[in-house]
C-alpha positions in Angstrom: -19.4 -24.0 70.8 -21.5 -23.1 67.8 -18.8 -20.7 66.6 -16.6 -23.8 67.1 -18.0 -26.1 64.8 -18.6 -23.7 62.6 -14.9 -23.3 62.3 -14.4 -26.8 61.6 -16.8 -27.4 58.7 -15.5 -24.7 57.2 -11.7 -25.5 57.8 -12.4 -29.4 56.5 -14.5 -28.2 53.6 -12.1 -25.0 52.5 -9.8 -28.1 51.8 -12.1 -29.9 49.6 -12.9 -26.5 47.7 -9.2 -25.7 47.2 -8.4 -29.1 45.9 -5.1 -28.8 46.5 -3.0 -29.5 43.3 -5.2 -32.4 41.7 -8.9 -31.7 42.1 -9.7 -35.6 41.9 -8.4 -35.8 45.4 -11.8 -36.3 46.7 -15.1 -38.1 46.4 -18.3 -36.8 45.4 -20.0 -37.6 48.3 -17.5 -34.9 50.4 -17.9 -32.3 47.8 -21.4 -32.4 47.4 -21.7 -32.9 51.9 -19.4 -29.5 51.4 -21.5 -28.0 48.8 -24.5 -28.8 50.9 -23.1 -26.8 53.6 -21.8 -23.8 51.6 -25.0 -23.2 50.3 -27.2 -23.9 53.1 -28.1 -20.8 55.4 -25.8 -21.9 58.5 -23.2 -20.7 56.0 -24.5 -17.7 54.0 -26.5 -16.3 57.3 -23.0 -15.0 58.2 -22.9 -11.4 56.9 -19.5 -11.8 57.9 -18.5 -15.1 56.3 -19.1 -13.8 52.3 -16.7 -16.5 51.2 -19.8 -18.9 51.1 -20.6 -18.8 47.5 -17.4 -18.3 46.3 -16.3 -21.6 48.0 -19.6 -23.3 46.7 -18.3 -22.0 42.9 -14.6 -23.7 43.7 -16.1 -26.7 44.5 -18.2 -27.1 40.9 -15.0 -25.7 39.2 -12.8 -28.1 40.5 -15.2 -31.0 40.7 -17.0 -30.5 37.6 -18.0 -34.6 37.4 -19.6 -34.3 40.1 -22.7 -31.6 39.0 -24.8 -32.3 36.5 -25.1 -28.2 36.5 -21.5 -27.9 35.8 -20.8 -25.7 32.1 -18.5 -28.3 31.5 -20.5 -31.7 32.2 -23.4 -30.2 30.6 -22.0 -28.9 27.3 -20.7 -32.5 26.9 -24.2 -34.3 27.5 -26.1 -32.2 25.6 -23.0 -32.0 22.4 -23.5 -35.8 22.0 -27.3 -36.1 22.5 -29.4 -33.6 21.5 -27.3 -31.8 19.0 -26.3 -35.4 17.7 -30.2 -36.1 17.5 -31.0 -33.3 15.6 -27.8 -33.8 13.3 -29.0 -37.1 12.3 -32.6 -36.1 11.4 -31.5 -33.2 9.3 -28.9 -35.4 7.4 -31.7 -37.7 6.6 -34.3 -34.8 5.3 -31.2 -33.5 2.9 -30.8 -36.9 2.0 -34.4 -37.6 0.9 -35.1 -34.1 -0.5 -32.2 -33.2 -2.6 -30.3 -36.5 -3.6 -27.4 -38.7 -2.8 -25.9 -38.9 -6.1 -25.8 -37.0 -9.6 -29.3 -38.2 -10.5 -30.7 -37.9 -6.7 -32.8 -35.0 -7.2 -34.0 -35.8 -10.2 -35.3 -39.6 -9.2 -36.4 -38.5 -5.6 -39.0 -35.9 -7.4 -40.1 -38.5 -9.8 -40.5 -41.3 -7.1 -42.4 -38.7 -4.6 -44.6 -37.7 -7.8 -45.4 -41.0 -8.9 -46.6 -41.7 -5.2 -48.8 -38.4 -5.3 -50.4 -39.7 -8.7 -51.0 -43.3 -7.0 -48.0 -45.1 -8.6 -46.3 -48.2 -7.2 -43.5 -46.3 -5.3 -44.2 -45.5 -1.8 -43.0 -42.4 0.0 -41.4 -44.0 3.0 -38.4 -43.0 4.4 -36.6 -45.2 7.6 -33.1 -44.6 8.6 -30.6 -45.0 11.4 -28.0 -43.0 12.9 -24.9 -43.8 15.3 -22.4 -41.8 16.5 -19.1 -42.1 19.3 -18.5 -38.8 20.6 -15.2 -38.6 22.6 -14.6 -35.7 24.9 -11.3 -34.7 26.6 -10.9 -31.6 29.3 -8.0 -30.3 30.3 -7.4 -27.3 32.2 -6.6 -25.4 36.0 -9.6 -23.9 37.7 -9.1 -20.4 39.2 -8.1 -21.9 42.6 -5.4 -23.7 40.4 -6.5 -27.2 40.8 -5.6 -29.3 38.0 -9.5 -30.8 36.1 -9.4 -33.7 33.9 -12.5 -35.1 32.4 -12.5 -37.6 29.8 -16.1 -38.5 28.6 -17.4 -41.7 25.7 -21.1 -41.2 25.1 -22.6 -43.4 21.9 -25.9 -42.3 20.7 -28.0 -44.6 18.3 -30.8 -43.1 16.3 -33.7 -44.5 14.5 -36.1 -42.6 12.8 -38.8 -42.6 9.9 -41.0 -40.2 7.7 -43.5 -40.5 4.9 -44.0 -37.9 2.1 -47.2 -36.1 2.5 -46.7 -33.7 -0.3 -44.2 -33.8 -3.2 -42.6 -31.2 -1.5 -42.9 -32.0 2.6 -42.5 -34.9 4.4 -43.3 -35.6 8.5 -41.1 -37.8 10.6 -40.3 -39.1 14.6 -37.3 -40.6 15.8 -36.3 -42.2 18.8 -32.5 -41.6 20.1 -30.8 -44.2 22.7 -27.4 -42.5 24.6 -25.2 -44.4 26.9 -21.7 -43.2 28.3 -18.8 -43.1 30.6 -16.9 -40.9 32.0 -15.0 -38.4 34.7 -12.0 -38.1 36.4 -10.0 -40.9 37.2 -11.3 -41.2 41.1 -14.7 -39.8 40.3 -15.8 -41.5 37.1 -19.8 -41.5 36.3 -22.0 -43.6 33.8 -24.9 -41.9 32.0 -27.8 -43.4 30.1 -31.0 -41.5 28.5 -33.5 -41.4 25.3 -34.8 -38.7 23.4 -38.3 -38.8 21.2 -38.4 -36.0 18.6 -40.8 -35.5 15.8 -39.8 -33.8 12.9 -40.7 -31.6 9.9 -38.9 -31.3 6.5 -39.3 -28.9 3.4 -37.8 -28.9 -0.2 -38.1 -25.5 -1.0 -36.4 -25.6 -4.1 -34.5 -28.1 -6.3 -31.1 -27.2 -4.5 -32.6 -26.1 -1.0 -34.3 -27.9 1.9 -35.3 -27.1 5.4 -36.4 -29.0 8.4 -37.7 -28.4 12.1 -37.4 -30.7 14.9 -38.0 -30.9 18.7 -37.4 -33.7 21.0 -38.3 -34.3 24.5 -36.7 -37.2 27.0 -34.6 -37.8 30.1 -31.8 -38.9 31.0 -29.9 -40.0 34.5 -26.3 -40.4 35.7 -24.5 -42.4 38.2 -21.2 -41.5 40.0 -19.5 -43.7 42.6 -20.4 -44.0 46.0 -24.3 -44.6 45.0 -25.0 -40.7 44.0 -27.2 -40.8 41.1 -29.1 -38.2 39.4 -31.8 -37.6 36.6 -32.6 -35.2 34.0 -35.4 -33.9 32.0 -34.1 -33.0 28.7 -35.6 -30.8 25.6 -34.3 -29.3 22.4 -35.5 -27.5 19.0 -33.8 -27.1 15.8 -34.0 -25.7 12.2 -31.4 -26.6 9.5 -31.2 -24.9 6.0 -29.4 -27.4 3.6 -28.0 -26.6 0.1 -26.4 -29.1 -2.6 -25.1 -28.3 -5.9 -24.0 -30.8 -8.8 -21.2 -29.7 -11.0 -20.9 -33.1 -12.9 -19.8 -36.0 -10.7 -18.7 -32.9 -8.3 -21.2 -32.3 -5.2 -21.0 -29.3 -3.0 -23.5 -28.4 -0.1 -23.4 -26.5 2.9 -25.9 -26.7 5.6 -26.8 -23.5 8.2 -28.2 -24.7 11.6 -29.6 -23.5 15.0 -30.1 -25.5 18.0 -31.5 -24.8 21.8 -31.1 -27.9 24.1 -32.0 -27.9 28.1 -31.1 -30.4 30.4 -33.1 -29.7 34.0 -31.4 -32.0 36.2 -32.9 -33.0 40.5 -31.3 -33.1 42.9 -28.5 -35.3 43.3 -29.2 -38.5 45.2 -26.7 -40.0 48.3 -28.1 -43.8 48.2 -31.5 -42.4 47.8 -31.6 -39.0 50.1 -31.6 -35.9 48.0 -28.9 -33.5 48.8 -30.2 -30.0 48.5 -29.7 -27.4 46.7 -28.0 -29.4 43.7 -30.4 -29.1 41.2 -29.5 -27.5 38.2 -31.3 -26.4 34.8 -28.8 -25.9 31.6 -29.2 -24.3 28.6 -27.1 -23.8 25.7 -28.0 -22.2 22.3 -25.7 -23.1 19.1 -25.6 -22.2 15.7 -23.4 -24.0 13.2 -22.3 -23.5 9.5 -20.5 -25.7 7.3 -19.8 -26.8 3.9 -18.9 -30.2 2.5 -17.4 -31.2 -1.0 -17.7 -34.6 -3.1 -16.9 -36.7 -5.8 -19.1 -39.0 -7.0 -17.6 -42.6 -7.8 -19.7 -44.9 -9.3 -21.9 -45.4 -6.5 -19.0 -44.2 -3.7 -18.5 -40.5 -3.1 -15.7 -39.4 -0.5 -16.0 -35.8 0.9 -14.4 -33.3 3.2 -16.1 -31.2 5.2 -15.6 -27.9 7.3 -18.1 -26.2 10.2 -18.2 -23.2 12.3 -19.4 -23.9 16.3 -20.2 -21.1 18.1 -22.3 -21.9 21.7 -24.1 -18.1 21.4 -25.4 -18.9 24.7 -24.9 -21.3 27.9 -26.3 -20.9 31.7 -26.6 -22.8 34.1 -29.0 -22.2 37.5 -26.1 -24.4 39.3 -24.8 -22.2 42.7 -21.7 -21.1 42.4 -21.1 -22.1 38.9 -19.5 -19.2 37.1 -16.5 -20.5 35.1 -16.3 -21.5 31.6 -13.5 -23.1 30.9 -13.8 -24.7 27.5 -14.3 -21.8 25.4 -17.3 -21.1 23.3 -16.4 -21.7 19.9 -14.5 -24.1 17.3 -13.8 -25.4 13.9 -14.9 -29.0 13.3 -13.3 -31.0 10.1 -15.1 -33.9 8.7 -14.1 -36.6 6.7 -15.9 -39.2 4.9 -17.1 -41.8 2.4 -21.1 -42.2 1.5 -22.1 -45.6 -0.4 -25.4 -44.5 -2.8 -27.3 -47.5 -4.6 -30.5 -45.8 -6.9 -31.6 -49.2 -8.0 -32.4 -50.2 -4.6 -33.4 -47.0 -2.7 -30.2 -47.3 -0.2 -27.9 -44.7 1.4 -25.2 -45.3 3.5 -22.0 -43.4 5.1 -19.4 -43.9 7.4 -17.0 -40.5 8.7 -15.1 -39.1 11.4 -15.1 -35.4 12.6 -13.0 -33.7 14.9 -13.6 -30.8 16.7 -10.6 -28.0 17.2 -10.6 -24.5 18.3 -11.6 -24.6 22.3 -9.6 -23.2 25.0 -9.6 -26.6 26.7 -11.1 -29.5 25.0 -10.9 -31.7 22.2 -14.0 -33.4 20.4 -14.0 -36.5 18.0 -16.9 -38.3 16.9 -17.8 -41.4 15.0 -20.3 -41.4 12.7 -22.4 -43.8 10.8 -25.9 -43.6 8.9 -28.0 -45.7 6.6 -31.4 -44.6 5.0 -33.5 -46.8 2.7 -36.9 -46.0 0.8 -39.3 -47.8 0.1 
């Protein structure tokens, strides 16, 4: 009888793991009763039965939305959060430190001088970031299931520093995310906030560096009341460079990034499913330069970046395929709005992200900074 049932789970959730043609063919709450199962030790306490964890891997490659573990669902989260965060607050320390405009570094150094010497201007620095990043997977799992995941996540950043040397200035920000996303008859929200404090140093007249770290959480719902949360963490350190030649600006910025997302177990309508918890890690260095012309107070400006994820894992059973491929070229265009006489910076631009085996990556980007 035993053997029986056996036979039965296994026969129903083989199904499920296969997915068929169209691996949105069915709900989270079956895959993750048949992950449950395949990872359990009913199933992998059968020296004969070693199909368990590769079945328990089909199931999180061809139902990626539903595992926060995933490679795929977590490379998303933490693209548009934390390496979104950190983006913002290194922008905003090149910004302060070596100038908007042709007379930027020369009036920034005055203003933070005149503030060391007890002048009238202050050395505050406030600023806000937003961004739409806009994620679309496409591919067939190695059980030849077809995956589609489309994900929106917007991410809103606010942050401020003070100068506490001509030549350094200390900073937190707080970051807001909320998205959407999924497959069609799996789709999931997500909502979370990061803190980060943050560290920045002129070096020299052309060169700037800054360190950040931020720690938060973060949760996501999928249909069928499964719900999971998420501790979340990541360090960075940016080099910036900018060069005037004239009303010509040219900088280039070198950057490394390690984010982790630890996420608990998933929740069925409030009873943990075991075994889903998942901790994700991805390390990523970037590299880009960016070109301007100054217009009277406008300066457009093209920019290009090397991605390269050096490292991703995932503690997620069974999750073993990578899908998305681990580098890219991202293009950026965009226009910044610089007024001196009142301390102001401002920018609108829009990158997109090209080069991965199976997903494109557009984001939306806006920023103001004001001094005062």
């Amino acid at each position: 009888m035993r053997s029986m049932h056996r036979f039965i789970i296994l026969g129903s959730s083989f199904l499920l793991a296969t997915g068929a043609t169209n691996a949105s063919a069915s709900d989270c709450a079956s895959v993750l009763s048949s992950y449950n199962y395949y990872t359990s030790s009913d199933c992998t306490s059968y020296s004969s039965d070693p199909s368990c964890s590769d079945s328990a891997g089909q199931l999180v490659a061809n139902h990626p939305e539903c595992f926060g573990g995933s490679s795929t669902t977590s490379q998303t989260q933490i693209s548009a959060t934390s390496v979104q965060h950190s983006a913002a607050i290194s922008n905003a320390i090149a910004a302060r430190t070596l100038g908007a405009s042709p007379m930027g570094p020369q009036t920034a150094g005055a203003e933070v001088k005149s503030m060391a010497a007890g002048g009238k201007n202050a050395a505050f620095n406030v600023w806000a970031s937003g961004t739409i990043n806009s994620t679309e997977q496409n591919y067939t799992s190695s059980t030849n299931a077809i995956v589609k995941n489309d994900s929106d996540i917007r991410t809103k950043v606010l942050g401020g520093d003070y100068a506490i040397s001509p030549t350094m200035a200390l900073g937190l920000s707080l970051a807001f995310d909320s998205g959407d996303g999924g497959s069609v008859a799996n789709p999931f929200t997500s909502k979370g906030y990061i803190i980060a404090p943050y560290f920045g140093l002129q070096i020299l007249n052309d060169l700037a560096a800054d360190v950040s770290f931020g720690i938060g959480r973060g949760e996501m719902d999928m249909t069928g009341n499964l719900s999971t949360d998420s501790d979340r963490f990541f360090a960075a350190t940016n080099l910036s460079y900018s060069k005037w030649y004239d009303n010509a600006q040219l900088t280039g910025k070198l950057g490394y990034l390690h984010a982790e997302e630890k996420y608990e177990n998933t929740k069925n309508n409030g009873v943990e499913q075991a075994r889903t918890d998942a901790t994700n890690k991805m390390e990523q260095l970037r590299a880009g330069v960016q070109a301007g012309y100054w217009l009277n107070g406008f300066m457009p400006y093209l920019g290009l970046t090397y991605v390269n994820d050096t490292r991703r894992s995932t503690t997620q059973i069974g999750a073993t395929e990578d899908p998305i491929g681990r580098d890219a070229l991202q293009w950026t265009a965009g226009i910044n709005f610089i007024s001196i006489a009142n301390s102001l910076t401002a920018g609108l631009a829009y990158s997109q992200e090209q080069g991965r085996t199976n997903q494109d990556n557009d984001v939306i980007m806006a920023n103001i900074n004001y001094r005062f």
